[in-house]
C-alpha positions in Angstrom: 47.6 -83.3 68.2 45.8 -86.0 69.9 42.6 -83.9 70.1 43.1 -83.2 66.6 42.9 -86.6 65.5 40.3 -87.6 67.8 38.2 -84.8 65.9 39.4 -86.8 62.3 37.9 -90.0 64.0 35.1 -88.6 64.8 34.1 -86.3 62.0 34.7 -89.5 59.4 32.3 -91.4 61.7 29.7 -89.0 62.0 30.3 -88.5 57.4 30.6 -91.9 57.0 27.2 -92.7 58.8 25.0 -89.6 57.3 26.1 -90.4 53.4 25.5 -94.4 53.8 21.9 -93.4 54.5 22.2 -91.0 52.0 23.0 -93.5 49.6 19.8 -95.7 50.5 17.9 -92.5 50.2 19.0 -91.8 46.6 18.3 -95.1 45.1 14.9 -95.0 46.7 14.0 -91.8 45.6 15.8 -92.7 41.9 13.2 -95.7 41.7 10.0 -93.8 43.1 10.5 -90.8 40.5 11.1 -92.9 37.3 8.4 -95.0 38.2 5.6 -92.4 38.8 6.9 -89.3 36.9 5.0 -89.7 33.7 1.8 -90.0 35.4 3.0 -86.9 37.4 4.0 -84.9 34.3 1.3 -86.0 32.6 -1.5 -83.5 34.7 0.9 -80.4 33.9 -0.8 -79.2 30.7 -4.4 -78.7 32.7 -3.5 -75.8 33.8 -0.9 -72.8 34.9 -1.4 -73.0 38.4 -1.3 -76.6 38.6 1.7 -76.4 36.3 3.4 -74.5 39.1 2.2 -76.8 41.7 3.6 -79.6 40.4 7.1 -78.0 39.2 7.4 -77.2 42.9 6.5 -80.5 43.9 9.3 -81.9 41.9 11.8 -79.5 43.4 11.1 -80.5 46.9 11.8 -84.1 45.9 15.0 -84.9 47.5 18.2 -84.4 45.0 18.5 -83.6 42.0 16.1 -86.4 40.0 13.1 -84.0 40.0 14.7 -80.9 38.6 16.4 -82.3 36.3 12.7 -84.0 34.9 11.4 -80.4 35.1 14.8 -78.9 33.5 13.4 -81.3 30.4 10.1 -80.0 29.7 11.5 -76.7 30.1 14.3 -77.4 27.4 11.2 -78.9 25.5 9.2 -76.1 25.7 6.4 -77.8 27.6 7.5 -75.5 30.9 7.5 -72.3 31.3 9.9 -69.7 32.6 7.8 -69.4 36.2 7.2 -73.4 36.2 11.2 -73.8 36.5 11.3 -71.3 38.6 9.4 -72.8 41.1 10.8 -75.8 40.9 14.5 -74.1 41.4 13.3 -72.3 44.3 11.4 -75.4 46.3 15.0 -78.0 45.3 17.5 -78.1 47.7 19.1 -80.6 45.6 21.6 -82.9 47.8 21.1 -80.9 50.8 17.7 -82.2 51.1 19.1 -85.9 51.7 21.7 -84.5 53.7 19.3 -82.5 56.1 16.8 -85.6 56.2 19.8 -88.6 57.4 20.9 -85.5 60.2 17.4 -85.9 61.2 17.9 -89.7 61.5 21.5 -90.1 63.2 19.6 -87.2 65.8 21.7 -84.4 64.4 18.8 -82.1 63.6 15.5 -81.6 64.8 12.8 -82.9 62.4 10.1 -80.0 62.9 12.7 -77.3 61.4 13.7 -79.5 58.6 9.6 -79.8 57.8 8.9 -76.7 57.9 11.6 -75.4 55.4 10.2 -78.3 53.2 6.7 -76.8 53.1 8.0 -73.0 53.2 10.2 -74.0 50.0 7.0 -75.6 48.7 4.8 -72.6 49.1 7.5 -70.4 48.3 7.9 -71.8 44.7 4.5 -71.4 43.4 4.3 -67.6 45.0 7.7 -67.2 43.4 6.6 -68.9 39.5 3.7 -66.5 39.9 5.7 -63.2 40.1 8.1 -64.4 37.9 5.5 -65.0 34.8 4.0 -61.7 36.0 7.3 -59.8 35.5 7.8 -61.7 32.3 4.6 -60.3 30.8 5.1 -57.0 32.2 8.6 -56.3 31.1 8.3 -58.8 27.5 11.3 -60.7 28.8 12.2 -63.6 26.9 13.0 -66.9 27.8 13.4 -70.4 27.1 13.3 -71.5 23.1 12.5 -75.1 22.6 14.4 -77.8 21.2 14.0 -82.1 20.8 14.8 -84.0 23.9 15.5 -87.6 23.6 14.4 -89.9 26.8 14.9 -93.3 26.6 11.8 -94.8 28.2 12.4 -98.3 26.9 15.6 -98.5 28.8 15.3 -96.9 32.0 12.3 -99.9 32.9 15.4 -102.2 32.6 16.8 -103.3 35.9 20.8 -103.4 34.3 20.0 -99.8 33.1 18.9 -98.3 36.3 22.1 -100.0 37.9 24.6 -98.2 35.7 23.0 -95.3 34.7 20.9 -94.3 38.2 23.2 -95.8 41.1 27.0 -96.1 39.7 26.8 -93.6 37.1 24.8 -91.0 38.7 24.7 -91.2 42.6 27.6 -92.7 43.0 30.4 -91.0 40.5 28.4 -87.8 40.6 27.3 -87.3 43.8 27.9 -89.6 47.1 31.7 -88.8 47.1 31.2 -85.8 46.8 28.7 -85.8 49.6 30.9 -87.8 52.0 34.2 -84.9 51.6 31.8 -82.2 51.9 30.3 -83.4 54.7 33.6 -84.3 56.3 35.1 -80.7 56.0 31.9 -79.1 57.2 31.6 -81.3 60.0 35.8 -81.2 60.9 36.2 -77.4 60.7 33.4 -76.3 62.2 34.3 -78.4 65.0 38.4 -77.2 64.9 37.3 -73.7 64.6 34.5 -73.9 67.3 36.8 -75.7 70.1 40.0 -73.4 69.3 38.6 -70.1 68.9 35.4 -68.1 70.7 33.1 -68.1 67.8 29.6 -67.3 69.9 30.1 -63.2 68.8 30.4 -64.0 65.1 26.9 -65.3 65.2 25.3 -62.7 66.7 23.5 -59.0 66.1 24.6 -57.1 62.7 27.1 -60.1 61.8 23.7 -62.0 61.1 23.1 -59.6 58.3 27.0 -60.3 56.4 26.5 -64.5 56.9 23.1 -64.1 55.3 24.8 -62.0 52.3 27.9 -64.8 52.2 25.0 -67.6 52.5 23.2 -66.4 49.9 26.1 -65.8 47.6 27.1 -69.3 48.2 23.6 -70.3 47.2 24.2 -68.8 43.4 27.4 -71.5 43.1 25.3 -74.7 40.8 26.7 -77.3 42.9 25.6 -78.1 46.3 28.7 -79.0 48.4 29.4 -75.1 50.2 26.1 -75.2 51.3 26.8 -78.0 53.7 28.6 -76.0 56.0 25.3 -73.7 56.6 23.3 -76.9 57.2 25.8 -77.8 59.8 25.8 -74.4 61.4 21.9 -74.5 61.5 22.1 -78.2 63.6 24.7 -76.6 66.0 22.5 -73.4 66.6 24.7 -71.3 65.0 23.0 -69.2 62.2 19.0 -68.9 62.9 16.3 -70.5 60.3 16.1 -67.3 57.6 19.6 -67.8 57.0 19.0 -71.6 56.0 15.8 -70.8 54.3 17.6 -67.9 51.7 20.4 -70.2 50.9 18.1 -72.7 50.4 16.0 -70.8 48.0 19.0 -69.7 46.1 20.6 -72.8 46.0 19.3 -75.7 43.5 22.1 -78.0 43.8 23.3 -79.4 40.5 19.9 -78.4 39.0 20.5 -75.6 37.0 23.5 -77.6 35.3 21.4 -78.3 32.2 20.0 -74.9 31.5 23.3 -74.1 31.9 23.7 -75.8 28.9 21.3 -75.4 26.8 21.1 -71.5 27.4 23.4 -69.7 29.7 21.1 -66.5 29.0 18.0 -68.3 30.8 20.0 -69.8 33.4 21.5 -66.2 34.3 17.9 -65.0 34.6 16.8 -67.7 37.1 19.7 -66.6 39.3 19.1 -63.3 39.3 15.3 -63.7 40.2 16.1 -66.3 43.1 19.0 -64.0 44.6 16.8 -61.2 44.8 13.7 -63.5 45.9 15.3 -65.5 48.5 17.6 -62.4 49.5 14.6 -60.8 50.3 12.7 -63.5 52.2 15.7 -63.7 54.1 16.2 -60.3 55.3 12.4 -60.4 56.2 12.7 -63.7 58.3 15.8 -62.0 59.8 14.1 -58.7 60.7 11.7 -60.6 63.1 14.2 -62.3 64.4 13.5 -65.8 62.8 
């Protein structure tokens, strides 16, 4: 009992310290995108390519803020079908902030962390490219578009951003939900790993049924279950492809609004990403990566 508390104590420390610089995170990142991502948004309609460049850009931003900007101009027609893919496939949502305050409190290595950043970035505009190729190939439809309403005039207001960007949004939506994630990841992994002999269910052709479970986890739109593989990966206990495919799978809360406005698109960006990151995965895990 007394180890089991001990474990409590120091799970809650280790939460308590990862989402506080979370929470700085957010609100910088909150400020940096609605300041610049007009500008941004702005260079889209040069061309395709670029197009995809930038949606994947967005995704890699930290949380859910730059999705959801390119979830708009899809909704609005100004995105296409392998834009929002790319930006699905580079987002880690949450996890991103999570991953980058492990690499602060010395939980994870950085290098890792960097190069899933740039894979996912790489990985987005390969993946917009084959998805617009299979769209034209096999006449799949997509996305209609319909008026989206942004208040510009109020989000320059500092009251605004308060209620809307930092209670409203990081705080009610996603920091708690952060912290109890991140407390049960942390707490069981821990109990399980202490009480029972977990090093053979890491190993050989188990590797192959965790990256199947990791990337069904990914297809969930929320990002909470996904903790758990980000704290297997800092202990050394499922190897980089597994991270990588959930993480291309996975876009956090980002696919909430297509969700939304058409369940139909939303079920075809799943599908491509499963199979996509699935595939990656296997790959990576083939060469022993």
């Amino acid at each position: 009992m007394k180890e089991i508390m001990q474990l409590v104590t120091e799970s809650l420390k280790a939460s308590v310290e990862i989402t506080l610089i979370i929470f700085i995170l957010m609100v910088i990142i909150e400020l940096l995108v609605l300041k610049y991502k007009g500008k941004i948004m702005s260079l889209m309609t040069k061309n395709r390519i670029f197009g995809y460049i930038i949606s994947s850009f967005f995704g890699i931003i930290p949380g859910c803020i730059g999705t959801f900007a390119m979830d708009t101009l899809y909704m609005s027609g100004l995105l296409g079908f392998g834009g929002i893919i790319a930006a699905m496939i580079a987002t880690s949502g949450d996890e991103t902030f999570i991953m980058l305050s492990m690499i602060m409190t010395g939980k994870l290595n950085v290098m890792p962390i960097l190069m899933l950043i740039l894979i996912l970035f790489v990985l987005g505009i390969i993946g917009a490219f084959i998805a617009d190729f299979l769209l034209k190939k096999f006449n799949i439809s997509f996305c209609r578009k319909c008026k989206i309403i942004i208040h510009k005039e109020e989000e320059s207001k500092l009251g605004h951003f308060i209620k809307e960007h930092i209670y409203d949004h990081i705080l009610k939506k996603h920091l708690w939900q952060i912290f109890l994630w991140l407390f049960a990841a942390i707490f069981l992994i821990d109990l399980t790993s202490g009480f029972m002999n977990t090093e053979g269910l890491f190993t050989g052709a188990n590797l192959f049924y965790i990256l199947l479970i990791a990337s069904l986890i990914g297809i969930l739109p929320i990002s909470g279950p996904n903790v758990f593989l980000i704290v297997l990966f800092s202990k050394g206990m499922i190897p980089f492809s597994i991270l990588l495919a959930n993480s291309i799978i996975q876009d956090g809360h980002g696919l909430l609004p297509i969700m939304g406005f058409s369940m139909d698109d939303a079920i075809k960006i799943k599908v491509f990403n499963f199979v996509f990151g699935l595939l990656i995965g296997l790959i990576l895990l083939s060469i022993g990566l």
